[in-house]
C-alpha positions in Angstrom: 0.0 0.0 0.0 2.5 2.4 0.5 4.6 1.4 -2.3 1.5 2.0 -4.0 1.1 5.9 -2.4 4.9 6.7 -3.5 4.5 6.0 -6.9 1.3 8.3 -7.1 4.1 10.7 -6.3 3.7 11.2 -2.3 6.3 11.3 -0.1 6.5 9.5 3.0 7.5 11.6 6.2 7.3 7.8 8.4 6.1 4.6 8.6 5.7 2.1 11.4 3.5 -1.0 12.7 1.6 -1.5 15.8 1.7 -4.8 17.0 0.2 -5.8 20.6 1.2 -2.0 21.5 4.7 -1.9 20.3 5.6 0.4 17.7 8.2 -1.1 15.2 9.4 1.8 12.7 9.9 1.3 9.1 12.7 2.3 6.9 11.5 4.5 4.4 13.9 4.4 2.0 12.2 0.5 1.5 9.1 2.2 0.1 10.4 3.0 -3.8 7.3 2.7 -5.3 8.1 -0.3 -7.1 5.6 -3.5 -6.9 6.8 -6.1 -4.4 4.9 -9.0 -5.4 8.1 -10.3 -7.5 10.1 -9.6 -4.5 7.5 -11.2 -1.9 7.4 -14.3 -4.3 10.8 -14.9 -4.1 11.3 -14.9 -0.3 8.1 -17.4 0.2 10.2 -19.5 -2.2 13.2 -19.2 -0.5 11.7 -19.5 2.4 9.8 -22.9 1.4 12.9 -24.5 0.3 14.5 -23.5 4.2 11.1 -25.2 5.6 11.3 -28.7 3.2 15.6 -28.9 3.7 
């Protein structure tokens, strides 16, 4: 999603998550605007292979 908002040209000023009340900070300079999928696709299968080793 915020891939998605960088390449309609905003700019991110931060980004975090929330999880059970902790709030873990993002690096922004991993939101380029460029789709993930490809990149996403390739870790599951990476980490697939780890899981059937």
């Amino acid at each position: 999603m915020l891939n998605s908002f960088v390449a309609a040209g905003y700019r991110l000023e931060e980004a975090y998550v929330v999880d059970e009340g902790k709030r873990i900070d993002l690096p922004l300079e991993a939101f380029d605007g460029q789709p993930m999928s490809a990149s996403l696709r390739e870790l599951q299968e990476q980490y697939q292979q780890v899981l059937s080793s």
